[in-house]
C-alpha positions as CSV (number, residue, x, y, z in Angstrom):
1,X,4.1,-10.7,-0.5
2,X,3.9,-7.0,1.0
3,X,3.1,-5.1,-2.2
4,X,-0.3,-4.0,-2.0
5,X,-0.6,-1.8,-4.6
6,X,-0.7,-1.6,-9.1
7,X,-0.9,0.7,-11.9
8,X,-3.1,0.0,-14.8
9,X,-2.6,1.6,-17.9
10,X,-6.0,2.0,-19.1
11,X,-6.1,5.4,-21.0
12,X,-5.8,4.2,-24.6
13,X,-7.8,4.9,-27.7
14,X,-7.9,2.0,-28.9
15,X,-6.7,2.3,-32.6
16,X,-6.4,-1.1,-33.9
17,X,-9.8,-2.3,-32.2
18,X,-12.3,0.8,-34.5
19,X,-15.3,0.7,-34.8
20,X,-15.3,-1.0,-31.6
21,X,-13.6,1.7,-29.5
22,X,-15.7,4.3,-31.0
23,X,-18.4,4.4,-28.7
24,X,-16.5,2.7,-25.5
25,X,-13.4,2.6,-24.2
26,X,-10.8,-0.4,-24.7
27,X,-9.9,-1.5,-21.5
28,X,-14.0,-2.1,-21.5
29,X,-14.2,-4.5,-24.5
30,X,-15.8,-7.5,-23.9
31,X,-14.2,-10.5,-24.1
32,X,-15.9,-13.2,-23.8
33,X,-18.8,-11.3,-21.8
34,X,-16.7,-9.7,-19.9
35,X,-14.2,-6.2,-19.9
36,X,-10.9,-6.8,-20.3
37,X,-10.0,-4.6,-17.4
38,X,-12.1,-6.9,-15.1
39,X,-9.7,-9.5,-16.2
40,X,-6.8,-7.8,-14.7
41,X,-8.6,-6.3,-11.6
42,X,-9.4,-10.1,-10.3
43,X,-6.3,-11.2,-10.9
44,X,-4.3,-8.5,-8.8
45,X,-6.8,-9.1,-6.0
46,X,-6.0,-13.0,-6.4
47,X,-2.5,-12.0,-6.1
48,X,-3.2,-9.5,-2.9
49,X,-3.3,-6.8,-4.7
50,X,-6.1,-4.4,-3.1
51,X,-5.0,-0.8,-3.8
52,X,-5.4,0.0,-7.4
53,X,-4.8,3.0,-9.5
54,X,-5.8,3.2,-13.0
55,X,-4.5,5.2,-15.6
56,X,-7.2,6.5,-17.8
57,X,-8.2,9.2,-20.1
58,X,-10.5,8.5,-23.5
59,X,-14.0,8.0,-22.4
60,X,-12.9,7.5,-18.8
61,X,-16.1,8.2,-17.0
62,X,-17.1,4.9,-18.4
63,X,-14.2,3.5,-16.6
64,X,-15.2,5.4,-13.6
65,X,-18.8,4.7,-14.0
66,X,-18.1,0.7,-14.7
67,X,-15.4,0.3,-11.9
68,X,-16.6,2.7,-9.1
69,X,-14.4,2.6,-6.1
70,X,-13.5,-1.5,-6.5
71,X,-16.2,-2.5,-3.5
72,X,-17.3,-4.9,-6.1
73,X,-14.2,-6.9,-6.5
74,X,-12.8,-6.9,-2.9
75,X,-10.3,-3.4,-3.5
76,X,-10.3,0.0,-3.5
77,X,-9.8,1.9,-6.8
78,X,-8.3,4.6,-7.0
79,X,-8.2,6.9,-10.6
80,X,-5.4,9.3,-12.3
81,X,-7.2,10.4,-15.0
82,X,-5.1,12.5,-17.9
83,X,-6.3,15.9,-19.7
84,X,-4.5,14.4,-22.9
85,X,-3.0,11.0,-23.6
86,X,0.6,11.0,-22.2
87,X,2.3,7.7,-23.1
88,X,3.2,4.7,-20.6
89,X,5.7,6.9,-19.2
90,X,4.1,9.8,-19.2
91,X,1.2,8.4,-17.6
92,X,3.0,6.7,-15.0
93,X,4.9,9.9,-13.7
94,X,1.1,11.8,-13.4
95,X,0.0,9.2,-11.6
96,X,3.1,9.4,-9.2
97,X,1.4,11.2,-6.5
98,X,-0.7,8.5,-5.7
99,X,1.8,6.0,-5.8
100,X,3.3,3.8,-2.6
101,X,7.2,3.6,-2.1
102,X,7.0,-0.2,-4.5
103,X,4.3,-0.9,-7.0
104,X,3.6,-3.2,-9.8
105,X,2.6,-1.9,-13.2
106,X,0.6,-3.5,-16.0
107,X,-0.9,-3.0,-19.3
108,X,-4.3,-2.9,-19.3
109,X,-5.0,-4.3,-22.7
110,X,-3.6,-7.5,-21.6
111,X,-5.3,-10.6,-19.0
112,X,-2.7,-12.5,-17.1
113,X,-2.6,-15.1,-14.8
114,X,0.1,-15.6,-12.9
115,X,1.8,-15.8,-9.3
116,X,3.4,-12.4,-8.7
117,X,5.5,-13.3,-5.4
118,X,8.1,-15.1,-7.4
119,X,8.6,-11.7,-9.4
120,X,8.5,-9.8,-5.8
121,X,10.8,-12.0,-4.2
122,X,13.5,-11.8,-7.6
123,X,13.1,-8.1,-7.1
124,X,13.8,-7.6,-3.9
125,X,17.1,-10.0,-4.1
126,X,18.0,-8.1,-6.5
127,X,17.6,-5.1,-4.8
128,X,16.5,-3.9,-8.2
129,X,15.0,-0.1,-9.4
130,X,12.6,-2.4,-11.7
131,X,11.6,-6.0,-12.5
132,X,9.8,-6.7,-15.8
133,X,8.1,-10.0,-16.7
134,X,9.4,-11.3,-19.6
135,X,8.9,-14.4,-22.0
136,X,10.9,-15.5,-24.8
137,X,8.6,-15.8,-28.4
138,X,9.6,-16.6,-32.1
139,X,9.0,-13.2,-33.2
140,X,9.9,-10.5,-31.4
141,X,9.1,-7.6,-34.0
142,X,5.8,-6.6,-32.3
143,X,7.0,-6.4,-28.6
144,X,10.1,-4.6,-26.5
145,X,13.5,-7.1,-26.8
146,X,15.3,-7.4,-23.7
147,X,19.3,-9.0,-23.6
148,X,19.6,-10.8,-20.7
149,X,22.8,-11.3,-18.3
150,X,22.0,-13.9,-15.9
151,X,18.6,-12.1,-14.6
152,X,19.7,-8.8,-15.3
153,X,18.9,-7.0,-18.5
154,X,21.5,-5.8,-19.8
155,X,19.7,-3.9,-22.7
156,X,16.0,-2.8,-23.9
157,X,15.2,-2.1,-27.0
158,X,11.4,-1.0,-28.2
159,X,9.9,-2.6,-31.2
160,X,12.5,-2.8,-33.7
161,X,10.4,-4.5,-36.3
162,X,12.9,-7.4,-36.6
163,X,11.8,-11.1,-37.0
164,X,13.1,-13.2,-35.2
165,X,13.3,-15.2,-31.7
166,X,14.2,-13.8,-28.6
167,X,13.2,-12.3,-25.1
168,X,10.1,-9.7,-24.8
169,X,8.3,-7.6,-22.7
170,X,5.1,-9.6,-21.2
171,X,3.6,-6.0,-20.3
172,X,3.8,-6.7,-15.9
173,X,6.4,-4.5,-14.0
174,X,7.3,-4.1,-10.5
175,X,8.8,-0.7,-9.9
176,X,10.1,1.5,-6.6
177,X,9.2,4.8,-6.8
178,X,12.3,6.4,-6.6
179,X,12.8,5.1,-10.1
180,X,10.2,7.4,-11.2
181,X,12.6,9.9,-11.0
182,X,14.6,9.6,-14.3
183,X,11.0,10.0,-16.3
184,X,10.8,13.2,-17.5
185,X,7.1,15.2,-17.5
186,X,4.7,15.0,-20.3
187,X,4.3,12.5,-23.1
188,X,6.8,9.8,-23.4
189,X,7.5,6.1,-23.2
190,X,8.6,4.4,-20.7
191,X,10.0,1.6,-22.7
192,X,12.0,4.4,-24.4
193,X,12.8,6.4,-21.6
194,X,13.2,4.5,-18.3
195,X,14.0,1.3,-18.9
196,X,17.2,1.6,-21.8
197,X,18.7,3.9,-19.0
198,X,17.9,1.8,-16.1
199,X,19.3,-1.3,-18.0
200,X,22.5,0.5,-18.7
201,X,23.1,1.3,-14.6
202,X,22.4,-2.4,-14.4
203,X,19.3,-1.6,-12.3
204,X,16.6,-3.1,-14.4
205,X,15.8,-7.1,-14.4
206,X,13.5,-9.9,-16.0
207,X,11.3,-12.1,-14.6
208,X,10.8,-15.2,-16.7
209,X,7.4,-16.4,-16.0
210,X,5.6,-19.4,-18.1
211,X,2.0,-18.8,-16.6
212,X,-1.0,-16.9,-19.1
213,X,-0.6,-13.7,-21.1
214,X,-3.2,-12.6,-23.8
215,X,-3.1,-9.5,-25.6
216,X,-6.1,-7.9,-27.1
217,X,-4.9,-5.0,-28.7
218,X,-5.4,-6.6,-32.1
219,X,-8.9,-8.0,-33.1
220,X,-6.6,-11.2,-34.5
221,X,-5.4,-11.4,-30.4
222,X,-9.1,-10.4,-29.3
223,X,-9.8,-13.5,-30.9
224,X,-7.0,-15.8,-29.5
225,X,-7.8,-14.5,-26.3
226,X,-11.4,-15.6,-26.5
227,X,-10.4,-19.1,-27.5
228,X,-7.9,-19.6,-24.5
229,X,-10.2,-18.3,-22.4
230,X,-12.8,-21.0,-23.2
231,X,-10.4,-23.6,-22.7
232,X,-10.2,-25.8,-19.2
233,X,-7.3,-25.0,-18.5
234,X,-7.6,-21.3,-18.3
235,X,-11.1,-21.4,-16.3
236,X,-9.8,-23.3,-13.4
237,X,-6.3,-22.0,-13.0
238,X,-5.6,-19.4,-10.6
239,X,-2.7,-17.9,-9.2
């Protein structure tokens, strides 16, 4: 795989996770001893993933401070660090400067473990604007349903509320910059704004993957997340 290079989104408040983010933070709760950002900072370097930018803006000096310029882990970070929270999309075009001509994309609130050169190699036979790493749940109200044709999405729709089974957004994209282009400046969302219109020039596909994807934006998932994590399986797989 040639892609060297992600974006975290790591500028979030934090809502859902009080009193706990009052004093640090999210991507830098611990879970289990250890930030969740760490989480996703090994795995891209498992995955070959060396150049990373982070999107950050509440308490980011922390981030700064914690993460330094990635010597630690084997990978040089890199920050784009927003005046006011902007929204995934928003966030993404700021950081666009900084960005090489195909990057992956990820969620910082969420650990993974998976191979990304089966989503790289979909992507590029697909010759696709964007790739996102889907899963199919039993409830989809919480998460961004996607209708799929074959492997291409054929529609995106964010967080309609509805129970019930179906495709979702697992949070891990692979993008080419040029897609960046249809996001508009300022605040906005990327699951509002560029992927529905992407997914109607049939430019946007999924990625089914079946390997490990916690969220912790919840302290319900914080705590799932800690379980998994202490189990065997988790500890000794790798991508």
């Amino acid at each position: 795989m040639n892609i060297k290079q992600a974006f975290v989104l790591a500028g979030g408040r934090g809502e859902r996770l009080k009193p706990l983010t009052d004093s640090i933070p999210k991507p830098l709760v611990l879970v289990n001893g250890k930030p969740i950002l760490e989480y996703t900072v090994e795995w891209l370097v498992e995955n070959g993933i060396t150049k990373i930018v982070l999107g950050i803006w509440y308490r980011h000096e922390q981030i700064e401070s914690y993460f330094g310029n990635g010597k630690k882990w084997d990978a040089k970070i890199l920050y784009s660090i927003e005046s006011e929270p902007l929204g995934t999309g928003g966030a993404l075009k700021f950081a666009e400067p900084l960005l090489d001509k195909r990057f992956f994309m990820v969620n910082g609130d969420d650990i993974n473990r998976f191979d990304l050169k089966p989503m790289s190699e979909l992507h590029e036979k697909k010759s696709a604007w964007a790739t996102i790493a889907i899963r199919q749940v039993e409830d989809i109200s919480s998460s961004g349903a996607v209708q799929l044709d074959g492997d291409c999405i054929s529609s995106f729709v964010e967080k309609t509320g509805e129970k019930k089974p179906g495709w979702v957004n697992a949070g891990t994209y692979l993008l080419e910059k040029k897609a960046l282009n249809e996001l508009p400046q300022g605040f906005n969302l990327i699951e509002k704004t560029l992927f529905p219109r992407l997914a109607e020039q049939g430019r946007l596909f999924g990625f089914v993957h079946s390997g490990i994807w916690l969220r912790t934006d919840t302290f319900e998932r914080l705590r799932l997340a800690e379980e998994n994590l202490n189990k065997k399986d988790f500890q000794h797989k790798r991508v």
